[in-house]
C-alpha positions, 0 to 999 in steps of 0.5 A, spaced: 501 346 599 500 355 600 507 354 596 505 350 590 499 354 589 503 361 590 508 359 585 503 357 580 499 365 580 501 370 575 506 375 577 501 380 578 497 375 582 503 373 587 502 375 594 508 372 598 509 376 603 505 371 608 509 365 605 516 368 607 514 371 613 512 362 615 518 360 612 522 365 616 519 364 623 520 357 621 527 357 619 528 362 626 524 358 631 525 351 629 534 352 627 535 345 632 529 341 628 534 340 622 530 337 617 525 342 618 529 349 618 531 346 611 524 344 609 523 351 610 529 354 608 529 349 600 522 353 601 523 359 601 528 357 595 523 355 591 519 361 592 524 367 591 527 363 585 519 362 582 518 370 584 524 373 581 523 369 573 516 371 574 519 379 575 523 379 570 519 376 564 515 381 567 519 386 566 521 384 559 513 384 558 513 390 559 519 393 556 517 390 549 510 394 550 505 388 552 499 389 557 500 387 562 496 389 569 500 393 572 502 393 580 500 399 585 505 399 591 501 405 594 505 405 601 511 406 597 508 412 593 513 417 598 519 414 594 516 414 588 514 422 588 521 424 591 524 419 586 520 425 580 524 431 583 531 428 582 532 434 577 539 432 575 536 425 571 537 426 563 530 424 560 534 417 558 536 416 564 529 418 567 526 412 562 530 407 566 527 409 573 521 405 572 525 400 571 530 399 577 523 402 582 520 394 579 527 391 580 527 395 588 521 393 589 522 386 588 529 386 591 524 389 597 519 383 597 526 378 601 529 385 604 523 388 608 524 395 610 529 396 606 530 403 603 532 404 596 539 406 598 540 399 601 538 396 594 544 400 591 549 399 597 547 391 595 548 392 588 556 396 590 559 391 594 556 386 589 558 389 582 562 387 577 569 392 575 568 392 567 573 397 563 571 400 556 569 406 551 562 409 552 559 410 546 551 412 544 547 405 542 540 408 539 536 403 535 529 404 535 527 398 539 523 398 545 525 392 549 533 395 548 537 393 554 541 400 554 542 408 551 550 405 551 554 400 549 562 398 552 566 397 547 574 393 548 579 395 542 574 396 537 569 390 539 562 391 544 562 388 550 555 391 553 550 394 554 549 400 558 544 405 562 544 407 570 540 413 573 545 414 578 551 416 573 549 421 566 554 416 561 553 422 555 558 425 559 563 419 558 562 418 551 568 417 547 572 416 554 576 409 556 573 408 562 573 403 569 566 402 571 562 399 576 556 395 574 550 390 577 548 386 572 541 387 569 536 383 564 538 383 556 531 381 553 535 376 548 540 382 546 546 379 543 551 381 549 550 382 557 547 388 560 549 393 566 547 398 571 552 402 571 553 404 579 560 408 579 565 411 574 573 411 575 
């Protein structure tokens, strides 16, 4: 019943913590009542899957310039605030923290007390290798889900942003990438974060 009416709230009014915290304790200390450790593991499912579309649609939302009540994570303001001195961020590589600080602090949500270096070392041992030439992409759209595409003989391939690497520098260059996929807000070709170059 907590699990019907969670998944039933509004993004901003999504509290899951306590429901993952049941399903855990159940999944941990119920593991010889097999139908019940199931029950609970299809639960949590449910939950994370219900929780990660509400996060994305969120996230185009807010991409697209719609209100949207805005969450307040307080206990992770010290992350916030030493995120702002990373002084080696371009100013188009600064637009895209606010972003990935939502995708962490959802990823956190299922991965509690995790720093952010672990959400990045998730992301690389699950990345794609995609290979290409940088090139700019700079339409004036708000919802646009990259500063650069990839491009294979001639042809675009992604969409590209990353506050870890400065792609400018790779403009016009063939290169491999590691990647982790991110959302494309309904753009005609997938889009990447870009975790490493090679």
């Amino acid at each position: 019943l907590e699990l019907r009416e969670e998944i039933k709230l509004p993004f901003h009014k999504m509290k899951p913590e306590k429901l993952i915290s049941q399903f855990e304790m159940i999944i941990q200390e119920h593991s010889d009542v097999e139908n019940f450790a199931e029950q609970a593991k299809d639960g949590l499912s449910i939950l994370h899957d219900n929780y990660t579309k509400k996060k994305i649609a969120y996230l185009e939302k807010k991409a697209d310039g719609t209100q949207v009540q805005e969450i307040v994570f307080p206990k992770y303001s010290d992350h916030l605030a030493a995120k702002n001195t990373n002084s080696k961020l371009s100013p188009k590589m600064r637009l895209w923290e606010e972003v990935e600080e939502e995708l962490y602090l959802s990823w956190l949500t299922f991965n509690t007390n995790k720093k952010i270096k672990d959400f990045y070392e998730e992301q690389k041992v699950n990345a794609n290798h995609i290979a290409g030439t940088v090139e700019s992409y700079d339409p004036m759209f708000k919802n646009k889900p990259g500063d650069f595409m990839l491009r294979s003989d001639g042809n675009p391939v992604c969409y590209l942003y990353s506050t870890h690497i400065n792609l400018k520098e790779h403009i016009g260059k063939k290169v491999k990438l590691l990647v982790s996929p991110r959302p494309n807000n309904n753009f005609a070709f997938p889009a990447y974060y870009v975790i490493g170059v090679e």
